[in-house]
N, C-alpha and C positions, 0 to 999 in steps of 0.2 A: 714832538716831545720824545719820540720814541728815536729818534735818530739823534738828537740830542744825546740822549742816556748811554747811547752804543758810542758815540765818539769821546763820547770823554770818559767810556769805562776804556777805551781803546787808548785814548791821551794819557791816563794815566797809569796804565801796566806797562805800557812801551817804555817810559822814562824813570825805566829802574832804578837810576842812580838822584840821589838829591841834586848832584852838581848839571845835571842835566836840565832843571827844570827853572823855572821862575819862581816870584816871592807868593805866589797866588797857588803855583799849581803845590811848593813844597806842603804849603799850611794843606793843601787837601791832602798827599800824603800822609803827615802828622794824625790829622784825623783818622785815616783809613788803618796807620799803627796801631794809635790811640785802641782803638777798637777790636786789637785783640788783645786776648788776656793770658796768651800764652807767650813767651819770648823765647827764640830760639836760642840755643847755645850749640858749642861745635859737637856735642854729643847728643842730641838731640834732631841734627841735621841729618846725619846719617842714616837714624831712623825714620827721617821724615822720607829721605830720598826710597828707602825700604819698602815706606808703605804707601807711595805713591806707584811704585815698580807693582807690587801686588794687588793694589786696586786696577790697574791695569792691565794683570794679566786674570784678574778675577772678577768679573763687573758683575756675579751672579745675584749678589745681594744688593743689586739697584735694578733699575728700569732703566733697559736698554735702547736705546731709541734710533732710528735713523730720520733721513730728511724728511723721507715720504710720510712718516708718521707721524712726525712733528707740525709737515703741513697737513693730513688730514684729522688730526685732534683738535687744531687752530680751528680749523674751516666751523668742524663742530659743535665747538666752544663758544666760538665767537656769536656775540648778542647783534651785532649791527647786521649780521647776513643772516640773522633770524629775523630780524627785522623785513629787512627787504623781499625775502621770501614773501612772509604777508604780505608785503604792499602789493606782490606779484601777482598771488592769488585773488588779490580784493581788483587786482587792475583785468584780470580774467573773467572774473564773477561783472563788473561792468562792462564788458564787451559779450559778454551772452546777455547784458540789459539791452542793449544797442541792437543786437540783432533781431528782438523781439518785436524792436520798431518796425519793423518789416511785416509783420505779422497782424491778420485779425485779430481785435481784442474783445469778446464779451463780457457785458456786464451784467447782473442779476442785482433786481433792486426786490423791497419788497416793504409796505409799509401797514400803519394804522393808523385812522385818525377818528377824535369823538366831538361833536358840534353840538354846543347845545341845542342849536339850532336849526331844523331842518330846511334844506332848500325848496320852496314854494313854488310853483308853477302854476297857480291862481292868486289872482290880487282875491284880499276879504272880498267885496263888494261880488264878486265871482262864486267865491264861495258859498256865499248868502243868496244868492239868488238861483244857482241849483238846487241850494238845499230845501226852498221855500217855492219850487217849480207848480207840488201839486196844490198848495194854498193858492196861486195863482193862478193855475188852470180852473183852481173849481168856479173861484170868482165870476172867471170870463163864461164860464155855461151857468151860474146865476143871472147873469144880465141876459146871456140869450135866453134861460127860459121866460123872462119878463118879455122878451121881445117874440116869444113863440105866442104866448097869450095875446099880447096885442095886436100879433098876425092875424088870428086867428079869426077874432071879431071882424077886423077888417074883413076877410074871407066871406065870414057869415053874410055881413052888411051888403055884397055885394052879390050874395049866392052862388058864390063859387060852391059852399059848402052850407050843408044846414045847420039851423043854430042849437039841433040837439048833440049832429057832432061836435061842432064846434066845442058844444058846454065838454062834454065827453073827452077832447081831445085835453080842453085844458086843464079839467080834476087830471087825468092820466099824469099828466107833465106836472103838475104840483105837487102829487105822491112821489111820483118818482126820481122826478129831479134832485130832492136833497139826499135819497142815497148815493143815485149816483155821483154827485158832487162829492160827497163823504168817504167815499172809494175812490174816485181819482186823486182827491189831495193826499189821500194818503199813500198812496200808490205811486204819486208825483213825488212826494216830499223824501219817498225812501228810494226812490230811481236815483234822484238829484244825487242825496246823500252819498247813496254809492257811487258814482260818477266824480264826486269831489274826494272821497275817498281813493278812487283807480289811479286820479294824481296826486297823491301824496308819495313823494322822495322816500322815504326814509329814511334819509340821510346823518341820523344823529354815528351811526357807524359805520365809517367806509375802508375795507380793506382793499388794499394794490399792489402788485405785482408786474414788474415787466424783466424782458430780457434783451437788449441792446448790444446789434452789434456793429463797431466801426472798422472799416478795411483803409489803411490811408489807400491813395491814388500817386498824388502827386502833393510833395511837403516845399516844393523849391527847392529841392535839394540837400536840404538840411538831415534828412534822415541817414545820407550817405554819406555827409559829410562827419553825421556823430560818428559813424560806424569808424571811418578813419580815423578818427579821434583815438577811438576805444582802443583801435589796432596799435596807431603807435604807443598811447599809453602801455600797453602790456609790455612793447619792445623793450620802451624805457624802462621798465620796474626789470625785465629780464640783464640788461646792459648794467643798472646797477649793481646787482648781483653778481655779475661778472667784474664789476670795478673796486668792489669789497672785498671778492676774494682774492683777489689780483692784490690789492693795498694789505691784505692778511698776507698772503703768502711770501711776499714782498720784506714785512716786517718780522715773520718767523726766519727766513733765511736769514736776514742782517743776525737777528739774535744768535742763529744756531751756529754762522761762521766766527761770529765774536764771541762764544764757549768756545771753539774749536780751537781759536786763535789764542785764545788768554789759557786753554790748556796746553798749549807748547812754549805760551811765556812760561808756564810754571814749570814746565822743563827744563828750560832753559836759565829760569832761575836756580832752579836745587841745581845746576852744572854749575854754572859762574860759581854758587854758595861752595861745593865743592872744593873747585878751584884754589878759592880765596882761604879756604878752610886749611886747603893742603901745602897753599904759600905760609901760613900763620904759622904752621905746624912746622914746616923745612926752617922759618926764621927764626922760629925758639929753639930751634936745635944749633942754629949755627952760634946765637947765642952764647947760647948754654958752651962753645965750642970759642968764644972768643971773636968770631969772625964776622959777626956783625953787630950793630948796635942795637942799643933799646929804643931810638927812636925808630927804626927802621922797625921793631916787633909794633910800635903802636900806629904805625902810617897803617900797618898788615891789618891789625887789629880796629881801625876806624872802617876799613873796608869790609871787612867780614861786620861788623854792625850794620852798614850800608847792605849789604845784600840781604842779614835777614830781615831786614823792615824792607826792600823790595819783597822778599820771599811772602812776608805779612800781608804785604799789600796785594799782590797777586793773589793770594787763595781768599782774603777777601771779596776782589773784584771778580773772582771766577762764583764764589758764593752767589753774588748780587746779580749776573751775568745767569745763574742759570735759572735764579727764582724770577726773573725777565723771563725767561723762554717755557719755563712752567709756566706764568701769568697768560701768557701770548696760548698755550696751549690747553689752556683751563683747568691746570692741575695744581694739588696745592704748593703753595710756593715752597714749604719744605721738601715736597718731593726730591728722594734719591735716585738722580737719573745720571746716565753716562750716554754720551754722544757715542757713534758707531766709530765716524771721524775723529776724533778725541782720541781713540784708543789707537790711532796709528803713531807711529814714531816722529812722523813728518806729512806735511801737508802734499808738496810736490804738485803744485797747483800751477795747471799749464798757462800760457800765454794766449790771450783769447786773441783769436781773429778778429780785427774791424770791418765791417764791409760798408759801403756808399749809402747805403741804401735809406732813404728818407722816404717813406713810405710811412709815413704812421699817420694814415685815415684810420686806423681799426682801435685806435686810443679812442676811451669809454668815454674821454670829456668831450671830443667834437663828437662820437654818434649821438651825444645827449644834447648836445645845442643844434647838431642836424634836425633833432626829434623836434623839436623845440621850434625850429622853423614853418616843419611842415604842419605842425598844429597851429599855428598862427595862421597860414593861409587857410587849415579847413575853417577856422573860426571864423576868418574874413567870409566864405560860404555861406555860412548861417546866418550871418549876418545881413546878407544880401539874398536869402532865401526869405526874407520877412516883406521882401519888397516883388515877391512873385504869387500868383493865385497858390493857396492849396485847396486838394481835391479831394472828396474821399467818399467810401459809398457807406449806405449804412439800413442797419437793417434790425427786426426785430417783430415784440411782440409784448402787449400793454391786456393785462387783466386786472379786471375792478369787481366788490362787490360791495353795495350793489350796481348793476352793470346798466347799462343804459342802451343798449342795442334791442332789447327786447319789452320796451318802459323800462323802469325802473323795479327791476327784478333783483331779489336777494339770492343771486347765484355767480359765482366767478364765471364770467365769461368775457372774452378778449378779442383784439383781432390783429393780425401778422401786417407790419407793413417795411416796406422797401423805399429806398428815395438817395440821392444824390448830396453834397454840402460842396459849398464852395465859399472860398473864403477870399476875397481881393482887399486889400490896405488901400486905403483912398490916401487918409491926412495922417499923417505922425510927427507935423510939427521939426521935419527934418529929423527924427528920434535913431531912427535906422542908420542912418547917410553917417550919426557922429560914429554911431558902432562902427561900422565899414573902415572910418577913418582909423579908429583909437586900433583895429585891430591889425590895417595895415602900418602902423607907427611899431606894432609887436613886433610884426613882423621882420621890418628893418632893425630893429634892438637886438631879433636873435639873429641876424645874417652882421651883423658888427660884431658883438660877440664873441662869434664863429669865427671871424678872420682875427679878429685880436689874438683867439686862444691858438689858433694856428699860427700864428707867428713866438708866440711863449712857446709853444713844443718845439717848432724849429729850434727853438735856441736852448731848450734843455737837452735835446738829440745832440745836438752839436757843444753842447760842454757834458756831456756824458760819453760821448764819443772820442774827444779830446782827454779824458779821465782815464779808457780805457789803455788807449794809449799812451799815458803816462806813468800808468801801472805797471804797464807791461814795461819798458824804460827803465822804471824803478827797479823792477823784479829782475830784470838782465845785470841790471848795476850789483845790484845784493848779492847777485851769486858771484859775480867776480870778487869783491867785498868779500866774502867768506873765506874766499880760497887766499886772497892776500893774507887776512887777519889770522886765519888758520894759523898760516904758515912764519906770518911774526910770530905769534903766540908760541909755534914749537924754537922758534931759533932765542923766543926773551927767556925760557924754559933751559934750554941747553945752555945760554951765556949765564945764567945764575947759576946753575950747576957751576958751569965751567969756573965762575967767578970773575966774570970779565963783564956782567951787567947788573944791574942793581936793583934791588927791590921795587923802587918807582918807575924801571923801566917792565918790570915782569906787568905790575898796577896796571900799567897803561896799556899794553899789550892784550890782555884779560880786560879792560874796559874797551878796547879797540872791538875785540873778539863777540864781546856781550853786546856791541853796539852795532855790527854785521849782524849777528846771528838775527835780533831782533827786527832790523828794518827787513831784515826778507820774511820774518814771518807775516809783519806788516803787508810787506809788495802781496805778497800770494793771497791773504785776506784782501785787500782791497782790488787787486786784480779778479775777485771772483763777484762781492758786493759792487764795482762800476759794470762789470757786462751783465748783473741781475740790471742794475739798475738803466744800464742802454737799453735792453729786450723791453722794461714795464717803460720806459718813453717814447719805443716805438711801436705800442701796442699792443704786445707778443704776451699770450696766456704766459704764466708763468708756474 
C-alpha cells in the first residue's frame, strides 16, 4: 500500500500537463484542483515563487529534518517493532525456562486432613477381650481355688497332710481367694484398658509435610533438544526485529526521496509558471503592438492555466507526500517540517554502481525458514526421546503428625530418603512413531519452502538489479535531454524575439524543456529508491 501511495503521488506530479496524461489519470488531476480553494493568477505567481524562495532560505519556523532522523523517529514510532521487541523478550524469558530443565527442582508440600474416623489397629473382639483380661483371670483362680480344696482332701485321705491342716489350708484359701480375685480383675481390667488405649491412632487429625527433590539424569535427549528450541526461537524474535526495521526504514526512505523529488517538481513548476507567465506577458504586448494575434494571446493563456493547476496539483501532492512521512515518523500529520535535502537547489544524485554479487543468505526471510528447519528437526528429537528410558534421582524428606516411627505419637517427626526412577515406554500403540513422522513431513515443508523463497529472491535481485541499471540509463539520457531542451528553449526565445518563430513553437519548446527537466528529476529519484531497494533484496542493513 504504501508504495502504491508513493508511485502514483510520483505518476501524477510528473505529468504536469493535462495533454500528457490519460482519461483516468486527467479526472485525478481535476480532483487534486478541485481541492484547492485558492486559484492562481499571474500576480499571485510571483509571489508564490517569493515565498517559496523564503521558506527556503528560512526553514526556522518548521522542523528541520534530515534522513537519519527521519529513520530514527520511524524506528521509534513504529508499533510492529514494538511489538517484536516483546515477542523477543518473552522468547528470552523462555529460554532461561529451558535452562532450568537442567537443574534440580524442589518441591515443598504440606497439608491437613480431619477423619471422622480414626484408624484402628485392633478388631472390637480385641478390644473386648483386653479390656475384660482381669474378669477373666479372676474366673480362672476361682476354679483353681475349687480345685485347691479338693486337692487338699485328697492330701488329707492319703496323709500326705493332716486333716487339721488340711481344714486350715482350706478356710485360708476361701477367705482369701475372693479378695485376691477382687484385685486381680481389677487390676487385669485397667492393664487391658490401657494396653487398648496404647493403640489407639488418633487419627481424627493428621498434619504432613515433605520436601521432594528431582535431579533429571537422562530425559532422551529432549531436555537439550528444548534448549535448542529456545535458542533458535530467541534468533527468530531477534531477526524479526531486524526485518521490521529494515521494512521501516525502507519505507521512510521511498517517503523522504518522494518530498525531495515533488520539492524540485514545485520548483520546477513555479519555473515553467514563470515562463509561461512571461510568454503571456511578451504576447499581450505584441498585441497591443499589432504584431500578433488574439488567438495566439489565448493558445498563451490556456497554457498559463495548465501550469497553474500543475502548480495546484503539486503543492497538493507535496502536502499529502509529507503528512505520509510524518505518519511513517509518528508525528502529527500536520506537522510543519522541511527536508534537509529539499532545501538544496538540486538533487545531483550520482549513478550507483551495480556489482554481481548474489549473495543474499543474510535476507531475514530465508534466516527465518532456516530457523524454521532446525526446529523441526529438534522436534523430530523429542519426539524420538519418548521412545528412550528416562533417568532421574530423587531425594527428599516426609514428616507426619501424628507420626508413626515411634507408635503413633502426636509429634512431627520424619525421615530423609534417597532412590533412583526410571522410566521405559513398553506400548503406545505406535503413538510416538506417528509424531516422529508428522514432524519429519515439517521438516521437509520448511526445506521446500526455503528453496522456493530462494529462488523468488534470485529473481527480485535480478529485477532490482536490472532497475538500477535502467536508472542509471535513464539518468545519462535526462541530462543529455536538458542540455538539448535548454538549448531549443534559448534559440525558440531568441527566434520570437527575432520574429522569425511563433508563439506554438516558443509552447512547445517550454513543454520540451518542462519535460527534460522533469524525467531527470524522476531518473535521480528512482535511481536512489532502486539501489535502496537492490541493498533490502540482498539483505544489506539499511
Amino acid at each position: 500500500m504504501n508504495r502504491i501511495l508513493i508511485i502514483t503521488l510520483t505518476l501524477t506530479l510528473t505529468l504536469l500537463r493535462s495533454s500528457w496524461c490519460s482519461g483516468a489519470e486527467r479526472n485525478l488531476l481535476s480532483a487534486g484542483a478541485q481541492a484547492s480553494e485558492v486559484q492562481s493568477t499571474p500576480q499571485t505567481s510571483s509571489l508564490r515563487s517569493n515565498l517559496l524562495a523564503c521558506q527556503s532560505k528560512n526553514p526556522q519556523s518548521s522542523l528541520v529534518l534530515s534522513l537519519d532522523s527521519c529513520r530514527a523517529r520511524a524506528l521509534r514510532a513504529n508499533k510492529q517493532i514494538s511489538i517484536a521487541k516483546v515477542k523477543q523478550q518473552i522468547a528470552t524469558n523462555a529460554r532461561k525456562v529451558a535452562r532450568t530443565k537442567y537443574l534440580p527442582h524442589v518441591d515443598l508440600t504440606g497439608g491437613y486432613l480431619y477423619s471422622s474416623r480414626e484408624i484402628s489397629i485392633l478388631n472390637d473382639a480385641q478390644k473386648g477381650a483386653l479390656g475384660n483380661i482381669g474378669t477373666t483371670t479372676a474366673g480362672v483362680m476361682g476354679q483353681l481355688a475349687g480345685d485347691i480344696g479338693a486337692n487338699l482332701q485328697k492330701m488329707a485321705q492319703a496323709g500326705i497332710i493332716s486333716p487339721t491342716i488340711a481344714k486350715d489350708l482350706g478356710t485360708l484359701a476361701q477367705n482369701v481367694g475372693p479378695a485376691v480375685s477382687q484385685s486381680v480383675e481389677a487390676y487385669g481390667n485397667k492393664l487391658g484398658q490401657r494396653i487398648v488405649d496404647a493403640f489407639s491412632t488418633n487419627t481424627h487429625h493428621i498434619f504432613t509435610a515433605s520436601a521432594m527433590l528431582v535431579q533429571p539424569v537422562f530425559m532422551g535427549g529432549s531436555i537439550i533438544a528444548m534448549n535448542k528450541i529456545a535458542d533458535i526461537s530467541e534468533r527468530m524474535a531477534s531477526t524479526s526485529i531486524d526485518s521490521k526495521e529494515n521494512d521501516v526504514t525502507f519505507a521512510v526512505e521511498n517517503a523522504y526521496w518522494t518530498v525531495v523529488s515533488l520539492k524540485q517538481k514545485q520548483r520546477l513548476a513555479d519555473e515553467y509558471l514563470q515562463l509561461v507567465e512571461k510568454l503571456d506577458d511578451d504576447v499581450h504586448k505584441m498585441i497591443k503592438e499589432g504584431v500578433a494575434t488574439r488567438a495566439d494571446g489565448l493558445k498563451v493563456r490556456v497554457a498559463v492555466n495548465e501550469a497553474e493547476m500543475a502548480m495546484t496539483m503539486v503543492d497538493n501532492g507535496l502536502s499529502l507526500a509529507k503528512m505520509y512521512l510524518c505518519k511513517q515518523c509518528g508525528m502529527e500529520l500536520d506537522t510543519d517540517i522541511v527536508l534537509e535535502d529539499e532545501l538544496k537547489d538540486d538533487i545531483n544524485m550520482s549513478i550507483t554502481e551495480v556489482s554481481d554479487d548474489d549473495d543474499f543468505q543474510n535476507r531475514h526471510e530465508l534466516k527465518l525458514l532456516n530457523d524454521a528447519i532446525d526446529i523441526s528437526k529438534q522436534q523430530t528429537k523429542i519426539a524420538r526421546a519418548a521412545y528412550l528410558p528416562q533417568i532421574a534421582l530423587t531425594g527428599g524428606a516426609i514428616f507426619s503428625n501424628p507420626s508413626v516411627y515411634n507408635g503413633f505419637e502426636r509429634k512431627f517427626k520424619g525421615v530423609l530418603n534417597v532412590g533412583v526412577m526410571m522410566r521405559i515406554p513398553v506400548l503406545d500403540w505406535g503413538d510416538n512413531l506417528y509424531k516422529i513422522r508428522a514432524t519429519k513431513c515439517a521438516t521437509t515443508l520448511a526445506q521446500l519452502e526455503y528453496s522456493d523463497a530462494s529462488d523468488l529472491i534470485r529473481l527480485q535481485v535480478s529485477q532490482s538489479r536490472f532497475k538500477v541499471r535502467e536508472a542509471g540509463k535513464n539518468l545519462e539520457s535526462a541530462k543529455k535531454n536538458i542540455l538539448s531542451a535548454e538549448e531549443n528553449l534559448r534559440c525558440a526565445n531568441l527566434g520570437f524575439k527575432e520574429g522569425v518563430m511563433s508563439t506554438t513553437d516558443v509552447m512547445m519548446a517550454q513543454t520540451a524543456w518542462l519535460k527534460a527537466k522533469t524525467q531527470k528529476i524522476d531518473a535521480e529519484i528512482e535511481m536512489k529508491l532502486s539501489g535502496i531497494a537492490l541493498e533490502k533484496a540482498l539483505g544489506k542493513k539499511l
